[in-house]
ROKOLBA-332420 format. One record per atom (N, C-alpha, C): x, y, z. Coordinates in pm, whole numbers, padded with zeros to 5 digits, always signed. Layout:
// ROKOLBA-332420
XYZ
...
END
This chain:
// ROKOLBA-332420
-16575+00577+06550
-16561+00472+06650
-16670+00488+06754
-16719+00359+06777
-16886+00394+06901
-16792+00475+07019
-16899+00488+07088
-16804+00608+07208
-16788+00472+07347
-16717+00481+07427
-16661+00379+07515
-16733+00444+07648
-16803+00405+07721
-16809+00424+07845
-16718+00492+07959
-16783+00609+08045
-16667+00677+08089
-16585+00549+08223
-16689+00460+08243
-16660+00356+08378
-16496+00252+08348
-16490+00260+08169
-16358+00173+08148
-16233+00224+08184
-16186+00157+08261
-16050+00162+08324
-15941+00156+08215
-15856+00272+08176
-15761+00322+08091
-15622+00207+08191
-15576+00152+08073
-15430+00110+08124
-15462-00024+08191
-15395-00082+08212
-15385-00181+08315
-15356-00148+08446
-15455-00232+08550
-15405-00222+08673
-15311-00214+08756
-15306-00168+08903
-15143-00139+08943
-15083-00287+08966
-15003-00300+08991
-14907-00403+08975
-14911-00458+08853
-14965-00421+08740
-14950-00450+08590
-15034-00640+08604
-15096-00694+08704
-15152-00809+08692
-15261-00843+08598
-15306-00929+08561
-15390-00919+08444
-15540-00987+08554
-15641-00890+08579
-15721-00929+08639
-15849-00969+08560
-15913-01052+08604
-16070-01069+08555
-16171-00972+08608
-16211-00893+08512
-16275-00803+08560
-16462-00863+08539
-16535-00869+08656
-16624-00920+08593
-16787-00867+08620
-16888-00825+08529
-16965-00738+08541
-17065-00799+08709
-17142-00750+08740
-17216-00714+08891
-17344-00846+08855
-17333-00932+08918
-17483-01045+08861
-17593-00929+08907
-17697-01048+08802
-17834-00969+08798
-17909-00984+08935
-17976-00898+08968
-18081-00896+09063
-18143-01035+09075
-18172-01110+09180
-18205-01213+09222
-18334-01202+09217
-18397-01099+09247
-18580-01091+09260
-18644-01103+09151
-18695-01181+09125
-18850-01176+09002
-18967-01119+09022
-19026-01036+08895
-19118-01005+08901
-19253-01109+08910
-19332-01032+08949
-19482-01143+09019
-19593-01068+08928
-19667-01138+08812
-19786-01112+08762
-19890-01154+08843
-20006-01109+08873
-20127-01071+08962
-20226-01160+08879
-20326-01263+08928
-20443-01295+08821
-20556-01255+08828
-20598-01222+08696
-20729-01152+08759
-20826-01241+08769
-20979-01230+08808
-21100-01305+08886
-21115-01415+08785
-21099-01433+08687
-21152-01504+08510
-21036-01584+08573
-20892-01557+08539
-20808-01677+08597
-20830-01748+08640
-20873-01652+08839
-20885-01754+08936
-20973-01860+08911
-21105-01813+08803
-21182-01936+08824
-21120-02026+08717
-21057-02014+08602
-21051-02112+08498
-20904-02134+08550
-20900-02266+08589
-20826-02374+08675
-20776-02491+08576
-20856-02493+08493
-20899-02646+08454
-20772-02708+08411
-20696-02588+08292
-20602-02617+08220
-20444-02593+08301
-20432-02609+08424
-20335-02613+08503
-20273-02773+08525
-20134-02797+08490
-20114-02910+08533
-20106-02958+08622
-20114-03110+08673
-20133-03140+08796
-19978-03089+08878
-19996-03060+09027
-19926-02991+09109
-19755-03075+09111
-19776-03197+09095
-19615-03190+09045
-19561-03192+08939
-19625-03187+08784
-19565-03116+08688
-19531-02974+08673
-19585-02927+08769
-19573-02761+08767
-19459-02694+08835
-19453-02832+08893
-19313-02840+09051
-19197-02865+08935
-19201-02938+08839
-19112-03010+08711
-19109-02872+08658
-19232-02793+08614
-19218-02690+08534
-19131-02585+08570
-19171-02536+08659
-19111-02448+08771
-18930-02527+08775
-18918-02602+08842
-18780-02613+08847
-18716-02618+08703
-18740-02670+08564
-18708-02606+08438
-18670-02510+08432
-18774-02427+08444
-18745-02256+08408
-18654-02189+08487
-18690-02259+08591
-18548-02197+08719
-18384-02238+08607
-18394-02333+08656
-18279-02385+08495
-18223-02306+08422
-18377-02278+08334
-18344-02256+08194
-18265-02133+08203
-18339-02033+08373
-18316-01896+08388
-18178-01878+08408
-18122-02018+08481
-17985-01960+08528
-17863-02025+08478
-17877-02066+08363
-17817-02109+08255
-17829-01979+08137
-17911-01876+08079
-17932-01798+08026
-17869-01660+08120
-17873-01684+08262
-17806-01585+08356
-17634-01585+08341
-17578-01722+08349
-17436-01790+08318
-17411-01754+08198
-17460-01739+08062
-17448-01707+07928
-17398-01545+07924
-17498-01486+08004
-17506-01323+07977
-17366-01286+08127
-17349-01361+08200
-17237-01323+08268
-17092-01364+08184
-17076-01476+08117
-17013-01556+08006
-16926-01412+07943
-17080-01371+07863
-17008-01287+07758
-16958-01184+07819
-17013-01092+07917
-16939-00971+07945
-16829-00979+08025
-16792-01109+08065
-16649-01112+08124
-16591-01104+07995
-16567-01191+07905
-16562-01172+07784
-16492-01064+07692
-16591-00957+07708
-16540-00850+07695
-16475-00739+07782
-16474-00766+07915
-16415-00681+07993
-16253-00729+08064
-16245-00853+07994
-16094-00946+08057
-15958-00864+08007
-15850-00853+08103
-15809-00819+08007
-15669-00970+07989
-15616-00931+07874
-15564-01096+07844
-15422-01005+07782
-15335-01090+07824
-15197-01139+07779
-15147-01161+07656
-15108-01061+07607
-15074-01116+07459
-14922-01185+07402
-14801-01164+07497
-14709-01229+07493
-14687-01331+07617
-14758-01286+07734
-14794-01378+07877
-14637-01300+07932
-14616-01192+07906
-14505-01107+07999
-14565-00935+08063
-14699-00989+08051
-14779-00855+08094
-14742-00691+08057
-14627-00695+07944
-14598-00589+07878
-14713-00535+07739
-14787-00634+07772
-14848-00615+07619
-14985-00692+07638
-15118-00606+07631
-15232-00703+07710
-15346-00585+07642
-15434-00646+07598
-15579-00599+07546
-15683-00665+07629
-15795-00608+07600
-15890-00584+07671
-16032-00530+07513
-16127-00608+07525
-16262-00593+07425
-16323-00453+07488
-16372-00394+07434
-16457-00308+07478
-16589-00271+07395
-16589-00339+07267
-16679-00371+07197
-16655-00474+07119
-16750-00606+07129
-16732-00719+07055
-16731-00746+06917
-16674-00807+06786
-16666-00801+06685
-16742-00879+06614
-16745-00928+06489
-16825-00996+06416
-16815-01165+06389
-16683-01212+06510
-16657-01351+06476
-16534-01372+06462
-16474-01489+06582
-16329-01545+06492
-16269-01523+06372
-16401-01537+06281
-16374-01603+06153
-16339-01464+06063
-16388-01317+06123
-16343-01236+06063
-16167-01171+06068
-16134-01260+06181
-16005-01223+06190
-15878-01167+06102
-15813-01035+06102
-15735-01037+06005
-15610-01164+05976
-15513-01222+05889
-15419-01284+05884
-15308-01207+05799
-15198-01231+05823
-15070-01171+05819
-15053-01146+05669
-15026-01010+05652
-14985-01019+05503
-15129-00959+05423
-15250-00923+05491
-15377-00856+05486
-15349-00717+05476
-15401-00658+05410
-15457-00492+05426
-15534-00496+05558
-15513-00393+05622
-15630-00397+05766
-15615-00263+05731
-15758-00176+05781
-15799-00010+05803
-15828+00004+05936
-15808+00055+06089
-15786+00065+06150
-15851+00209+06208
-15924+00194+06266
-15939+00402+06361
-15839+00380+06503
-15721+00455+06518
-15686+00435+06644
-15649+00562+06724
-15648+00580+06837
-15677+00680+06904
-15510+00656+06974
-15392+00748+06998
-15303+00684+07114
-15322+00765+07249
-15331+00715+07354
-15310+00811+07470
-15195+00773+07560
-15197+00867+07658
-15112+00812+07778
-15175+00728+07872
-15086+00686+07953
-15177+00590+08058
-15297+00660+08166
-15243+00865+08155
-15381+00877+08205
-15473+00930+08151
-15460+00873+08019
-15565+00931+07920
-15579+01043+07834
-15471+01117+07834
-15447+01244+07744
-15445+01195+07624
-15486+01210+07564
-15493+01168+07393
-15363+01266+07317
-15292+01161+07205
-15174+01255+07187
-15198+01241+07060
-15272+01125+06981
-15283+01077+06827
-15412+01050+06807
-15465+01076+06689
-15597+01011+06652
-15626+01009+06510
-15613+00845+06488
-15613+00820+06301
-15740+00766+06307
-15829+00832+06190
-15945+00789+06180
-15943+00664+06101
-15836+00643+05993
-15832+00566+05916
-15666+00538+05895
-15689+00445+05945
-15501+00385+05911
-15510+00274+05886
-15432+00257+05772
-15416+00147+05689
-15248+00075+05661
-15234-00035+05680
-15134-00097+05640
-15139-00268+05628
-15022-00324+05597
-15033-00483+05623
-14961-00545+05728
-15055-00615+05762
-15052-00692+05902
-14924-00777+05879
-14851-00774+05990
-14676-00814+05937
-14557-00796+05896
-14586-00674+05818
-14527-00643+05752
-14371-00557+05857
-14450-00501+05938
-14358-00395+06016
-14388-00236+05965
-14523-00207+05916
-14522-00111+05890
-14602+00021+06010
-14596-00072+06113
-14643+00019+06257
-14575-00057+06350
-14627+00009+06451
-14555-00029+06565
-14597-00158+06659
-14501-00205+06646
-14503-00379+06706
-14636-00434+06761
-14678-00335+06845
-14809-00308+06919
-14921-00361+06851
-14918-00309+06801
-15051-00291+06659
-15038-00447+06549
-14901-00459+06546
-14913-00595+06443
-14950-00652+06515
-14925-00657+06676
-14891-00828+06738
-15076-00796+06808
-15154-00671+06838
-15282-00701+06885
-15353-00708+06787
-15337-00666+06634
-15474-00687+06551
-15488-00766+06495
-15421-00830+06493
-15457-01006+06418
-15520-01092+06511
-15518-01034+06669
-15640-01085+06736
-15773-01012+06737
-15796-00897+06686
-15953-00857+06668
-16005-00935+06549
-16140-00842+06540
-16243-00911+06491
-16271-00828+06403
-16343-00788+06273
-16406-00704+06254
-16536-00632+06293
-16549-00507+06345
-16610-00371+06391
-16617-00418+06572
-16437-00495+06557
-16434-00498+06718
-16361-00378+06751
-16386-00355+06882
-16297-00179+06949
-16232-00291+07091
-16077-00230+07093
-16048-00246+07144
-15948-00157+07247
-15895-00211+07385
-15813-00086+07427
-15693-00177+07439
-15607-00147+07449
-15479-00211+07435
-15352-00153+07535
-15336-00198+07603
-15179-00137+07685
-15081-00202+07646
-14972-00096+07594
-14848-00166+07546
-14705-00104+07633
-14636-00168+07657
-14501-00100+07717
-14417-00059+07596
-14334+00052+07663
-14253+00095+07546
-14173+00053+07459
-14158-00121+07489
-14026-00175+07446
-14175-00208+07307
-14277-00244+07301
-14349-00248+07128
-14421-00133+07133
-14358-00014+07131
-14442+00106+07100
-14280+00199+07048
-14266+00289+07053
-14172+00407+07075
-14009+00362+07125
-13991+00246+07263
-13877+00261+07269
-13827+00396+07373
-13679+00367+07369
-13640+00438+07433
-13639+00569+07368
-13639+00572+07236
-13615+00722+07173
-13674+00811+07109
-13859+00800+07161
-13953+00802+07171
-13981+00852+07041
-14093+00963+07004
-14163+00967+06885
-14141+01136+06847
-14105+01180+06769
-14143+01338+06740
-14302+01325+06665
-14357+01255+06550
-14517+01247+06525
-14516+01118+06576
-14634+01056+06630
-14653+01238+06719
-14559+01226+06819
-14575+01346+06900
-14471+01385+06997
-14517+01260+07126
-14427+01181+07165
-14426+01092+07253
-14295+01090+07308
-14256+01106+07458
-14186+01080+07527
-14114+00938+07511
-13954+00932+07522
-13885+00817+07555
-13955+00735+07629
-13926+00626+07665
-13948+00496+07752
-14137+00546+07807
-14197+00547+07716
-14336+00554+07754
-14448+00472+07693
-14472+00423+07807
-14589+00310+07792
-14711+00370+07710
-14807+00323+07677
-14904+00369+07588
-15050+00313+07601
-15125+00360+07584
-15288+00334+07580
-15327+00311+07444
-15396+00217+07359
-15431+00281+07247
-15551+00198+07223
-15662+00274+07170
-15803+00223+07132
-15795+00240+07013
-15887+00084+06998
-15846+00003+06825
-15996-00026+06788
-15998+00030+06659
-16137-00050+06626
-16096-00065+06460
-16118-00249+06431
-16093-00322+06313
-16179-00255+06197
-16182-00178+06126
-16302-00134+06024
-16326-00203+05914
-16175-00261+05867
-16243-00349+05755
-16084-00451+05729
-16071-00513+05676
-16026-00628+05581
-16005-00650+05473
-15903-00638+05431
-15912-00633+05298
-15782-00757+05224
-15801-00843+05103
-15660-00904+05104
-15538-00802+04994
-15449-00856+05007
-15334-00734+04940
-15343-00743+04840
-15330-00695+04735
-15323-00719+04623
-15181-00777+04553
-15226-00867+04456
-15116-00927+04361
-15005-00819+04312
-14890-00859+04320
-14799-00799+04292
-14783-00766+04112
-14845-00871+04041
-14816-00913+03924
-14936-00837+03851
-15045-00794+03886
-15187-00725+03875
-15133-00526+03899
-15028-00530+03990
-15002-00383+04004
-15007-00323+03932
-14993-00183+03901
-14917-00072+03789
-14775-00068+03843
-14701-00086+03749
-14583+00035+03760
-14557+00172+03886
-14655+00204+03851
-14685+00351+03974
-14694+00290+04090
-14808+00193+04092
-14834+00110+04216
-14736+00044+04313
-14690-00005+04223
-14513-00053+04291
-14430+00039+04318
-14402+00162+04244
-14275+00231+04249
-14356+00267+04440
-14433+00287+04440
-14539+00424+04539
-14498+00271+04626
-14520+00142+04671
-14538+00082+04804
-14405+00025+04831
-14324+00017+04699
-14171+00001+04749
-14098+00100+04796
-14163+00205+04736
-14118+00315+04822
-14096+00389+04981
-14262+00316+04998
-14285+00320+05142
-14243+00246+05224
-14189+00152+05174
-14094+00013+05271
-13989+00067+05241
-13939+00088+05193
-13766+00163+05198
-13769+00237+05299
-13856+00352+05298
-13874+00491+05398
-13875+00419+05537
-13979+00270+05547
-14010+00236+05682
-13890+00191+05745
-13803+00124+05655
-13720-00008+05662
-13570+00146+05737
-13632+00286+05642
-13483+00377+05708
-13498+00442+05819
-13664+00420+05898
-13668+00459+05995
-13631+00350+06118
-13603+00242+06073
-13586+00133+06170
-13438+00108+06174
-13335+00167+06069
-13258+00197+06052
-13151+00330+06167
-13253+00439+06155
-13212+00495+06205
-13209+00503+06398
-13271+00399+06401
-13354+00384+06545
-13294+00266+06628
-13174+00155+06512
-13089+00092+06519
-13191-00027+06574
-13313-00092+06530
-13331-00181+06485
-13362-00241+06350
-13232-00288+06372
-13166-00354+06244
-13232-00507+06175
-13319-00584+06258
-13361-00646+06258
-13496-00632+06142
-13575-00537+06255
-13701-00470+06148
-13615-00416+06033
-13538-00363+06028
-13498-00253+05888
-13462-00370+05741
-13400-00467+05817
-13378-00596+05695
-13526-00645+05632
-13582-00633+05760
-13775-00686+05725
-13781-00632+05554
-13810-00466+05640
-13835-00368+05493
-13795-00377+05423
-13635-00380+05417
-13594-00367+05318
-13618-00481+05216
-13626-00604+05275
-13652-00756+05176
-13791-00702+05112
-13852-00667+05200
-14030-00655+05131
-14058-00567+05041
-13947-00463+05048
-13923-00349+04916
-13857-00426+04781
-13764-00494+04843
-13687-00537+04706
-13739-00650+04611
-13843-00691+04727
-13938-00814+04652
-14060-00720+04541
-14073-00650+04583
-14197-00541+04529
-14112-00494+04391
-14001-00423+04407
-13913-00441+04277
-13909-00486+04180
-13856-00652+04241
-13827-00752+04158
-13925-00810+04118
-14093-00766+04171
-14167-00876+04057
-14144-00864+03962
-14272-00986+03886
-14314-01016+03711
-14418-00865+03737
-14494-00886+03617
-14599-00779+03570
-14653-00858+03473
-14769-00854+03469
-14892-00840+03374
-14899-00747+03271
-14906-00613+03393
-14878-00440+03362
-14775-00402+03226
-14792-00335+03100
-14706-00277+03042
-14630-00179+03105
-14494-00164+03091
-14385-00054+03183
-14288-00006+03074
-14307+00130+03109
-14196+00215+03044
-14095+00177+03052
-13973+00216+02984
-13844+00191+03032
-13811+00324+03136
-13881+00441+03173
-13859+00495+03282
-13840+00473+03375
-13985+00374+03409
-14083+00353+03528
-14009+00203+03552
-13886+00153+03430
-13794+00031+03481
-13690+00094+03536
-13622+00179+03505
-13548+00219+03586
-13585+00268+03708
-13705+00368+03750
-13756+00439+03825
-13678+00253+03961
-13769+00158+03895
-13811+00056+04003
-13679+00012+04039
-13578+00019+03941
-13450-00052+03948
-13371+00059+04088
-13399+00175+04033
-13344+00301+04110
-13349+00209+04289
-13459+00181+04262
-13564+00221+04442
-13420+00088+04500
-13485-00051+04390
-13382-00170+04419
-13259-00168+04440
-13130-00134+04366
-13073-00065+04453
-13034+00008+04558
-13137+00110+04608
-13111+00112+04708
-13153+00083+04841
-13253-00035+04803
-13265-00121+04957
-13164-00234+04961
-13122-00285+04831
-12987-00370+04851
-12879-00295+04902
-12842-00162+04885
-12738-00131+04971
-12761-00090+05111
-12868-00026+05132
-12951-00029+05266
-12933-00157+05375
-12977-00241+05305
-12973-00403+05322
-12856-00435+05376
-12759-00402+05286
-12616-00464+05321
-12536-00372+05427
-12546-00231+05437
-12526-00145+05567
-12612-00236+05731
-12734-00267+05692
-12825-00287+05799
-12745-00488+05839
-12678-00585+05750
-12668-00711+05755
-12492-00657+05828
-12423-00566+05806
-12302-00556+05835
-12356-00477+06012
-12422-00392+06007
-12424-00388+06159
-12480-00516+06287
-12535-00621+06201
-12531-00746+06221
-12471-00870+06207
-12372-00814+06180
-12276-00915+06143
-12297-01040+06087
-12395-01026+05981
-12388-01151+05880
-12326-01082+05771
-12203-01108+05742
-12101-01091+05664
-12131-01136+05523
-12164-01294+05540
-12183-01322+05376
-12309-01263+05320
-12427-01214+05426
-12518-01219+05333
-12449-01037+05296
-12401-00987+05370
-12416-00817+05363
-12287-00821+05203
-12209-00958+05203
-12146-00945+05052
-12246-00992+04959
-12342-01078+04937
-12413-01107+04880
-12499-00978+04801
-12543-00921+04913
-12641-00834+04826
-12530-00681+04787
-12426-00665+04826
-12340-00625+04772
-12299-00624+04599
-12299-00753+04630
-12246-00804+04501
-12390-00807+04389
-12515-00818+04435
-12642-00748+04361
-12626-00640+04319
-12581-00534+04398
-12581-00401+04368
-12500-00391+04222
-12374-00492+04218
-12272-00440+04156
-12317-00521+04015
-12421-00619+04022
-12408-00663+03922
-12515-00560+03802
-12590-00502+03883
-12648-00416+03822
-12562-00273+03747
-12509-00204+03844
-12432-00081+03874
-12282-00102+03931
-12174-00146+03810
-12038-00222+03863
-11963-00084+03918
-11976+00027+03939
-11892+00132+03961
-12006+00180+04075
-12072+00142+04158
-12172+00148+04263
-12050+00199+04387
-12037+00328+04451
-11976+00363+04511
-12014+00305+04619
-12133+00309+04680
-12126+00258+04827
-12142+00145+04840
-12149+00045+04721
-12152-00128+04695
-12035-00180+04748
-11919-00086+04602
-11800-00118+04639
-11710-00098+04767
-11739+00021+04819
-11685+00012+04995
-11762-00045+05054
-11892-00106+05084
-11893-00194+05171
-11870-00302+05144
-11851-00339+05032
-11783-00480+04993
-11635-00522+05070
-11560-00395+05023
-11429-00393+05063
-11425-00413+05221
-11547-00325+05334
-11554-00306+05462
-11577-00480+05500
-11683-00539+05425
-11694-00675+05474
-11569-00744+05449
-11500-00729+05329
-11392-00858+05314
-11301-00841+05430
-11288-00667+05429
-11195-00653+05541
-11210-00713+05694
-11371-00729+05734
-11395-00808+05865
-11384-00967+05869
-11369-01005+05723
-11366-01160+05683
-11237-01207+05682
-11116-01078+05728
-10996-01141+05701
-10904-01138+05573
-11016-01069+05505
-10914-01074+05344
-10921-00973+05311
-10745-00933+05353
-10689-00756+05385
-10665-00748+05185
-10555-00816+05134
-10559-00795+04985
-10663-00756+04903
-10724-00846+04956
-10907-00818+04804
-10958-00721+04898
-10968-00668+05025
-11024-00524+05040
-10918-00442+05045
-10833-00419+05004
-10767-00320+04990
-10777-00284+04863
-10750-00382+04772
-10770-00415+04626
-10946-00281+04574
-11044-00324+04660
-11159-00305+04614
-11163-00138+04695
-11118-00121+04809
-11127-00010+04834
-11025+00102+04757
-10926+00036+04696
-10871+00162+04579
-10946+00153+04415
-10981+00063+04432
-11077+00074+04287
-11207+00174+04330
-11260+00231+04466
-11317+00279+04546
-11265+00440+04509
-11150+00430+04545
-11114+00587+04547
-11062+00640+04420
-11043+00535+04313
-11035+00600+04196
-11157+00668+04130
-11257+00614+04221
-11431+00698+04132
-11410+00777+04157
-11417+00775+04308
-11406+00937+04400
-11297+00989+04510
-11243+01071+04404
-11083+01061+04479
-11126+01167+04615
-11224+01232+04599
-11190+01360+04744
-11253+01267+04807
-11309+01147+04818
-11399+01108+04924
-11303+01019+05088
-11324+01178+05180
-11210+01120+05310
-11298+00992+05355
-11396+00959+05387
-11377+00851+05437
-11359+00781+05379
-11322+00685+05251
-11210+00624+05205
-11132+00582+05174
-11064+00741+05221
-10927+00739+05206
-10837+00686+05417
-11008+00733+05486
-10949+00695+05584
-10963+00566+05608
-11054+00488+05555
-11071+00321+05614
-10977+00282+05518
-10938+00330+05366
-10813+00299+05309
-10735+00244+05391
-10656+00394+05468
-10542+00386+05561
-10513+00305+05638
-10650+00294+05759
-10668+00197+05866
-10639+00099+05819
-10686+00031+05682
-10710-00083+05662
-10535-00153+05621
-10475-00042+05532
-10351-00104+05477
-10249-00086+05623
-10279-00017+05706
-10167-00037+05897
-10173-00142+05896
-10343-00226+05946
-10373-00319+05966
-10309-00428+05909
-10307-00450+05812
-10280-00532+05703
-10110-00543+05704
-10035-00428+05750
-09869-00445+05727
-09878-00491+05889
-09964-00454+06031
-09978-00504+06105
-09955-00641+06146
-10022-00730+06042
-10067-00881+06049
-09926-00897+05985
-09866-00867+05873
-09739-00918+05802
-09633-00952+05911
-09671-00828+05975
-09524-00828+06087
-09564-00923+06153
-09690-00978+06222
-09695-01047+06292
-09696-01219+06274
-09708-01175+06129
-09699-01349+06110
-09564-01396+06078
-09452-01304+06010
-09362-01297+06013
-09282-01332+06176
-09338-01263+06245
-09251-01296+06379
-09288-01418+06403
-09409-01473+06387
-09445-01627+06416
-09382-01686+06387
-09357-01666+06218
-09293-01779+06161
-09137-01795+06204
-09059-01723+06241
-08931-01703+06287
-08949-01769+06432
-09075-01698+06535
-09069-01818+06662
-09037-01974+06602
-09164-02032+06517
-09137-02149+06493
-09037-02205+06412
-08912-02170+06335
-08849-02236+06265
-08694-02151+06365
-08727-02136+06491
-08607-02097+06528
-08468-01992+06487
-08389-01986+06533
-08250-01835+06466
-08232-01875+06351
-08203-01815+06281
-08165-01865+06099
-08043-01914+06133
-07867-01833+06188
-07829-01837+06242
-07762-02019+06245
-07833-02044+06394
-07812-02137+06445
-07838-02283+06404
-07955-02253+06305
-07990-02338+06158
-07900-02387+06096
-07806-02289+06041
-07748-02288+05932
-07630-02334+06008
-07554-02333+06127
-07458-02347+06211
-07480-02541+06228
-07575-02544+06272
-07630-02724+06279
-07625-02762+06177
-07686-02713+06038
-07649-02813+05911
-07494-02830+05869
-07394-02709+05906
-07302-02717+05876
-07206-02865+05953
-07241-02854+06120
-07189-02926+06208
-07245-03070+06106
-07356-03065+06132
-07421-03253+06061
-07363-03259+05934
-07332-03129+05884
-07222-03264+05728
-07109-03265+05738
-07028-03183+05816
-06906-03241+05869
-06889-03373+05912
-06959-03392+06004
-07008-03553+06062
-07035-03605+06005
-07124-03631+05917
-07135-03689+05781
-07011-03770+05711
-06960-03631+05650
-06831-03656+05587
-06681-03729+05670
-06637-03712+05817
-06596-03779+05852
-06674-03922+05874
-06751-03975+05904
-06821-04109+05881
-06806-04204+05772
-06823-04119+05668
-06807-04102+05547
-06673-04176+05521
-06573-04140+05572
-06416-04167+05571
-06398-04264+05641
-06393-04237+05751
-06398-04365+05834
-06453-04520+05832
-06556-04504+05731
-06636-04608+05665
-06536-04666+05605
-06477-04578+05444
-06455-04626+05380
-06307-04679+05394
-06237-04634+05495
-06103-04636+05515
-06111-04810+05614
-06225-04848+05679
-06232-04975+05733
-06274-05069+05639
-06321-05010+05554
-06380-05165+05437
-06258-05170+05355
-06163-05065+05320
-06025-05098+05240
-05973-05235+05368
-05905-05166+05447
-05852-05233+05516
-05924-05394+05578
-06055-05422+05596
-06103-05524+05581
-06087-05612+05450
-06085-05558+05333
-06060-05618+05170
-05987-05680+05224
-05849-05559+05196
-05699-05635+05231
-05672-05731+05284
-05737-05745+05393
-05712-05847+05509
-05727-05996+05443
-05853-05978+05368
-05953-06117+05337
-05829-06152+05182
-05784-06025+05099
-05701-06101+05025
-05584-06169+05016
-05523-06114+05163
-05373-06145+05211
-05413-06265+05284
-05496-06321+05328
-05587-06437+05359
-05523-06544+05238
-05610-06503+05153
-05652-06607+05039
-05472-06614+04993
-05407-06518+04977
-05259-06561+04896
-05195-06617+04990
-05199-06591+05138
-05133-06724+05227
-05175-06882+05193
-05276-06907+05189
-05387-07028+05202
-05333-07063+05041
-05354-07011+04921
-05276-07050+04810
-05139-07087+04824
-05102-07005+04852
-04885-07076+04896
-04944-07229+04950
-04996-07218+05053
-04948-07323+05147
-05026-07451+05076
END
C-alpha cells in the first residue's frame, strides 16, 4: 500500500461533523523572465498593444481556471463524505483510483490490503491481501457498505462506529475492545467477477459453502440473526447448484452433509425471529432429506408449539424422544409443552361452561318448558272438544225445530 502522509488526520473530527477539508491555494506571485538585448530589439513580431491586453487577460483565465481544477481535485480527495448521512460511517480518499467505472459491484470478488487501527492510530490488524464478495456479509458491515464506493488502486481511510464494525461484543482476532469505533485504511487492489457456480469443482463448493456456514455461525453466535439467515441462504444456494463438474457420490453427500446443516442452522436462526412458517419450511427440507433428523424434528415440534398446535407438537416431539431417549432437553420441552397443553384444556373447558351456563339449571328450564308445554297441550285440546260439542248440539236443535 503507497505510504500516506504523516499530515492526514486519523478519524474524524471532534464533534464527529463531516468537514471540507481543503488544500492551501497556490502562491499568487508569478515568475518574471528577463529579455535579453536581441529581444529588446526584435519588436516586430509583437502584437499590437491591445491584442496582447486580449492575450494577457486569456492566460490570466486560462491560469485560473487550471488553478480551480487543481484545487477541484484535492478537495476531492481530502473530503471526508457520509456514507449513510448519520456520520457513523464516513470515508475520506487519500489516494485517488482509476475511475468510477472501475468500481466494484455487489456479488464481485474484491482483494483488499487493509490496515485496522484505533482512533489514535495504534494499529491492531494488517491484511495484506483480503479477499471476499462484496455483499455477501462476509466482513464487517464497514467494509461492504465503503468498498463498493472505491475505485481500483484507490487507498482509502475510513471511520466506522462500532455499531458496523465489532459491536458491542467486540473482537478476540483480532483483539478489539467492545463498543469501539475504528480507523481502517483501504486500498482496492483488484476486481475480480465470482465465478459460476455451475463451472465449480465439487471441492470448490464443498470449501465456499463451507465458509458461509462458519460466517453465517459467527453471526449466529453474536445474535445477529439477520446476517446469519444471509449466510446461511448463500451456503445452501452453493449446495444446491447444477454442475457441469463430474461428482463423486462422496463429494454428494460431503455437499448434502454441509446443506443440511445450514437448513437447520437456518431454521434455529428464522425461530429466534419469529418467522414461524419459514423456520417450518426449511424444517421440513431437512426432513425430507433425513426423516429421523433429530434437531429438524424438535424444532419442528418447538415451532408448531408457538403456532398453537399443542397435538401435532407433542405428537412430533415424542417421535423426538423415541430416537433419543436420554436426550433431557426433550424430555424437558416435552413436559412444558404437554402442562401447557392440559393448561389450555382446562381453560377452554371453563369457557365453554361460562358460555352455555350451570348444566344444572339447563336441564331444570327444559324440564319447567315441557311441563308447560304439555299442560297447553291439554288445555287446547280439552277447548276444541268442548267447542265441537257445542256446534253439534247446535245443529240437532236447528234439525228438531
Amino acid at each position: 500500500m503507497a505510504a500516506v502522509k504523516e499530515e492526514i488526520q486519523l478519524g474524524p473530527p471532534e464533534s464527529k461533523s463531516v468537514p471540507c477539508y481543503k488544500a492551501a491555494l497556490l502562491d499568487n506571485g508569478e515568475d518574471f523572465e528577463m529579455l535579453s538585448e536581441d529581444d529588446e530589439n526584435d519588436l516586430s513580431d509583437l502584437p499590437p498593444l491591445e491584442n496582447a491586453e486580449t492575450l494577457k487577460s486569456r492566460e490570466k483565465i486560462t491560469k485560473t481556471e487550471q488553478r480551480k481544477e487543481t484545487v477541484h481535485v484535492q478537495e476531492t480527495v481530502d473530503e471526508w463524505m457520509e456514507v449513510l448521512g448519520t456520520k457513523l460511517l464516513m470515508k475520506k480518499i487519500l489516494i485517488a483510483g482509476q475511475g468510477e467505472d472501475t468500481r466494484p459491484k455487489r456479488g464481485q470478488l474484491v482483494i483488499i490490503h487493509l490496515k485496522t487501527m484505533l482512533e489514535n492510530g495504534t494499529v491492531l490488524d494488517d491484511q495484506e491481501s483480503l479477499s471476499f464478495t462484496l455483499g455477501d456479509g462476509d466482513v464487517m458491515q464497514a467494509l461492504d457498505l465503503t468498498v463498493q464506493l472505491m475505485e481500483v488502486n484507490e487507498t482509502a481511510l475510513i471511520f466506522t462506529d462500532a455499531k458496523y464494525a465489532y459491536g458491542c461484543q467486540g473482537s478476540t482476532d483480532p483483539c478489539i475492545p467492545s463498543n469501539t469505533s475504528l480507523n481502517l485504511e483501504v486500498q482496492l487492489l483488484q476486481v475480480v467477477d465470482a465465478p459460476d457456480l455451475e463451472d465449480m469443482t465439487p471441492q470448490e463448493k464443498i470449501e465456499l459453502a463451507d465458509k458461509k456456514r462458519e460466517r453465517g455461525n459467527f453471526y449466529y453466535q453474536r445474535g445477529d440473526y439477520v446476517f446469519a439467515v444471509n449466510s446461511y441462504t448463500i451456503a445452501q444456494k452453493v449446495t444446491g447448484s447444477s454442475s457441469r463438474v463430474d461428482i463423486t457420490p462422496e463429494e454428494e453427500a460431503e455437499l448434502l452433509d454441509i446443506k443440511v446443516k445450514c437448513l437447520n442452522n437456518l431454521a434455529a436462526s428464522q425461530l429466534k425471529l419469529e418467522h414461524y412458517e419459514m423456520a417450518l419450511k426449511s424444517c421440513n427440507q431437512v426432513l425430507e432429506h433425513q426423516p429421523d433428523n433429530i434437531k429438524a424434528l424438535f424444532r419442528k415440534g418447538k415451532v408448531l408449539a408457538l403456532k398453537g398446535e399443542y397435538s401435532e407438537a407433542i405428537a412430533m416431539l415424542r417421535r423426538t424422544l423415541k430416537l433419543e431417549p436420554s436426550n433431557k432437553t426433550i424430555h424437558a420441552e416435552l413436559s412444558k409443552l404437554v402442562k401447557k397443553h392440559s393448561e389450555q384444556k382446562d381453560k377452554e373447558q371453563a369457557m365453554y361452561k361460562k358460555m352455555l351456563g350451570n348444566p344444572s339449571s339447563v336441564a331444570s328450564l327444559k324440564c319447567t318448558n315441557k311441563q308447560s308445554w304439555n299442560v297447553n297441550w291439554k288445555w287446547l285440546f280439552g277447548a276444541t272438544a268442548v267447542a265441537i260439542g257445542g256446534v253439534a248440539l247446535s245443529v240437532v236443535i236447528a234439525a228438531r225445530n
